[in-house]
C-alpha positions as CSV (number, residue, x, y, z in Angstrom):
1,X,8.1,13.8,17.8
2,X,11.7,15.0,16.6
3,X,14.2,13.0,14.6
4,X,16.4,11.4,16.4
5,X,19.3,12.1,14.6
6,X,21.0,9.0,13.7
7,X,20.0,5.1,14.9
8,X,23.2,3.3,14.8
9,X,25.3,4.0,11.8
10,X,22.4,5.0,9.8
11,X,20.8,8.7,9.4
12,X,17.4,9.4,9.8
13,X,15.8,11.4,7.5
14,X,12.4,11.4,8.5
15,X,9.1,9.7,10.4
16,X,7.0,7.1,8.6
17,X,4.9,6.2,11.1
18,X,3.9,5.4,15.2
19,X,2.1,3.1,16.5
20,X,1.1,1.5,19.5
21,X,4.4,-0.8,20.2
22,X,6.4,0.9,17.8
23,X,7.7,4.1,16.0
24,X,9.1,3.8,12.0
25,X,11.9,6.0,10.7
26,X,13.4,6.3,6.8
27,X,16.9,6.1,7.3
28,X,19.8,6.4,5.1
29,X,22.4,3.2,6.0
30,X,26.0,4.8,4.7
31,X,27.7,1.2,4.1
32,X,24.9,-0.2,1.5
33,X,24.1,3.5,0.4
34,X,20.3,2.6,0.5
35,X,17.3,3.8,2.4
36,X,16.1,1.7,5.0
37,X,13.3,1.5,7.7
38,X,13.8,1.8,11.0
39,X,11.4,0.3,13.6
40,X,12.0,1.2,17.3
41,X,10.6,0.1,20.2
42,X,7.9,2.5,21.7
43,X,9.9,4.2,25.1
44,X,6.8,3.1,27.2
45,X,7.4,-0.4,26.8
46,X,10.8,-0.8,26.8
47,X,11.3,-2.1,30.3
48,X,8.3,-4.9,29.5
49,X,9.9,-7.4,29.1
50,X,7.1,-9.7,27.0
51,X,6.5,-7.3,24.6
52,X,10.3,-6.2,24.1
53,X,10.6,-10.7,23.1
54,X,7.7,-10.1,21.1
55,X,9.4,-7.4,19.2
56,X,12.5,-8.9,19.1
57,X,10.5,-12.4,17.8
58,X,9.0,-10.6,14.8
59,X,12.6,-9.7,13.6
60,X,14.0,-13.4,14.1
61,X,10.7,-14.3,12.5
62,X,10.8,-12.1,9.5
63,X,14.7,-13.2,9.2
64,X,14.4,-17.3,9.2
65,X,11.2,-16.6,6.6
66,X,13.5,-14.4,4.1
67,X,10.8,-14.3,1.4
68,X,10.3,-11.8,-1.4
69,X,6.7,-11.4,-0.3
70,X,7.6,-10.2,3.3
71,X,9.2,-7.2,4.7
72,X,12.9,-8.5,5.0
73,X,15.3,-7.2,8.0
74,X,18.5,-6.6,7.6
75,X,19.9,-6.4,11.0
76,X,19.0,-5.5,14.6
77,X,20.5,-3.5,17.1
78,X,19.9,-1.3,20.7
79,X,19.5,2.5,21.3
80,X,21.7,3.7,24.2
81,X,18.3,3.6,26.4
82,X,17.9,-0.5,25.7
83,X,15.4,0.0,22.9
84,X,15.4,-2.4,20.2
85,X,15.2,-1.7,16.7
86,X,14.9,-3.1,13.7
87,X,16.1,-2.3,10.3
88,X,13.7,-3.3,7.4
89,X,13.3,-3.1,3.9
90,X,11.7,0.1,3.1
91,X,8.7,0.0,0.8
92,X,9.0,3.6,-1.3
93,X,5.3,3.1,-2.6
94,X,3.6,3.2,0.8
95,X,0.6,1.5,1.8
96,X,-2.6,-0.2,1.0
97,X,-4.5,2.1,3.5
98,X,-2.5,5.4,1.7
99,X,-4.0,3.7,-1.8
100,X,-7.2,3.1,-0.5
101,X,-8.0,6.5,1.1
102,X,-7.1,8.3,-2.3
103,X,-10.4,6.0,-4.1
104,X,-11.4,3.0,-5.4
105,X,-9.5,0.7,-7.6
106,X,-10.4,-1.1,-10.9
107,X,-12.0,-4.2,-9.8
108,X,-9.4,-5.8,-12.3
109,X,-6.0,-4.5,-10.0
110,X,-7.9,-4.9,-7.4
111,X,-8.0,-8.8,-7.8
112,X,-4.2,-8.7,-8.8
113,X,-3.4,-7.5,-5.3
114,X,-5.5,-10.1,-3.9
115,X,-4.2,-12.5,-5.4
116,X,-0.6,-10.9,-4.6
117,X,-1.6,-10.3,-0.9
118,X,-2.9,-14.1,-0.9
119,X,0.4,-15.4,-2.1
120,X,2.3,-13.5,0.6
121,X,-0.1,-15.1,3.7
122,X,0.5,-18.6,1.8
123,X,4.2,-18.3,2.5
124,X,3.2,-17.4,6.5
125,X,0.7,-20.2,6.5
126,X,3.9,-22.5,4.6
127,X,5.4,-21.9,7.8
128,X,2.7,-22.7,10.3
129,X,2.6,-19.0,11.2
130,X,-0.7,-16.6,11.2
131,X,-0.2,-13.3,10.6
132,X,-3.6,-12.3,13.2
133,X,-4.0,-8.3,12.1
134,X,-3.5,-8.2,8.3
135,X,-4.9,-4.8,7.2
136,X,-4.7,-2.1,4.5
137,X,-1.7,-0.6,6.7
138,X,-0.2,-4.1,7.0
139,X,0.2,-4.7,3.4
140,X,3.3,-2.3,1.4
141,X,4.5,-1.9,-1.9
142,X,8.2,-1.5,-3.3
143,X,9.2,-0.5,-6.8
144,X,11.9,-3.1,-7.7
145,X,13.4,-4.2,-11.4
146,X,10.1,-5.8,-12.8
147,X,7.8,-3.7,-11.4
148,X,6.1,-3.0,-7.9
149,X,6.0,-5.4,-5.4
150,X,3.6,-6.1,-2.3
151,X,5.4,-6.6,0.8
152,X,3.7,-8.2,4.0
153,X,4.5,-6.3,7.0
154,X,4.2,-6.1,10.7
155,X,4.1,-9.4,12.0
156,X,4.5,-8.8,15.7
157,X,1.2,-10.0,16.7
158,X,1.9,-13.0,14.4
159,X,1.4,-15.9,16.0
160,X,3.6,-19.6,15.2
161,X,1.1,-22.6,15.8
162,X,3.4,-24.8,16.8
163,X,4.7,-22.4,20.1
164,X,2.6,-22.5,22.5
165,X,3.4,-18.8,23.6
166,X,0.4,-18.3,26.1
167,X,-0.2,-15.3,24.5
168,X,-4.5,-15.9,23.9
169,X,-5.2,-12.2,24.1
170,X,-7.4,-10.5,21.5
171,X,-5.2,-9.1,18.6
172,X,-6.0,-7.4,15.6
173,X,-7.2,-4.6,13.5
174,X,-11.4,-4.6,14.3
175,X,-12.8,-4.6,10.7
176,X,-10.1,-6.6,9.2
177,X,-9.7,-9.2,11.8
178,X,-11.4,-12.7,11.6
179,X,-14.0,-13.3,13.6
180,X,-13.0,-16.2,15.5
181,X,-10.1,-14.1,16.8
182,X,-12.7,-12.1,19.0
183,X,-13.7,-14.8,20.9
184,X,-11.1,-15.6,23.6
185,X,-12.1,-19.3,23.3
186,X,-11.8,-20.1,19.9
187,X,-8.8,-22.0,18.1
188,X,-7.1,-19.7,15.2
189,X,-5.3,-21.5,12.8
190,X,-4.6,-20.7,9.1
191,X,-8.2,-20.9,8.5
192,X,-8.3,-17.4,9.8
């Protein structure tokens, strides 16, 4: 996949990541002088119009929650071809999955993170939201003024309790998703 140059005002300087809805680009943004991340609609689902809300929810989401413990974004804008994107906080010390796959932690950071992890979910569940595919790749970490930082990310398949969105379809990582969220039936709540 080749860079595509500049998103908005800001520069790209390279690819962090594609997934299934989305593709994530380190970006330079001129005006704050700061590396960003850019996420951008996948081109195949551009014209649906569900999932393009869905994307655009997470951002509003992620905006009206504004905590430390969750990826913040900083604006939103549209590609000339209609895409949305997003512009995020960047986490310079990758991910839980990049951490994972290099070996095992000490079982006493290992309970830090947890218990950091933990803390960031509390703030979703706070807010009546559940996050519904928290996984190694989910959860990011930031080097900031007091140390490194975990950073909850990727909340489009998040899921407010109080909507009633209609959306009952299974979502998730398999492995790291709870169980009741497998069965098309059940009721997920914060219990999850």
């Amino acid at each position: 996949m080749s860079s595509p140059g500049r998103i908005g005002p800001y520069r790209v300087e390279r690819l962090l990541g594609t997934g299934s809805f989305a593709t994530v680009w380190l970006a330079h943004d001129p005006v704050l002088d700061s590396r960003v991340a850019i996420k951008v609609l996948a081109e195949n689902w551009h014209h649906d119009l569900r999932v393009r809300e869905r994307f655009l929810d997470e951002a509003r989401l992620l905006r009206r929650l504004d905590d430390e413990r969750l990826v913040r974004v900083h604006a939103v804008g549209e590609l000339a071809d209609g895409r949305p994107y997003s512009v995020l906080t960047w986490a310079d010390g990758g991910s839980l999955r990049e951490r994972l796959a290099a070996g095992a932690m000490p079982a006493p950071a290992a309970l830090e993170l947890l218990a950091e992890i933990a803390a960031g979910v509390a703030v979703l569940h706070r807010h009546g939201v559940v996050h519904r595919d928290l996984s190694p790749g989910n959860v990011l970490f930031r080097s900031g003024p007091y140390g490194e930082r975990v950073l909850i990310a990727d909340l489009g398949l998040a899921k407010a309790l109080a909507a009633a969105s209609g959306l009952t379809a299974r979502a998730g990582t398999p492995g790291y998703m709870a169980p009741e969220q497998d069965d098309p039936f059940a009721i997920v709540d914060t219990r999850a």
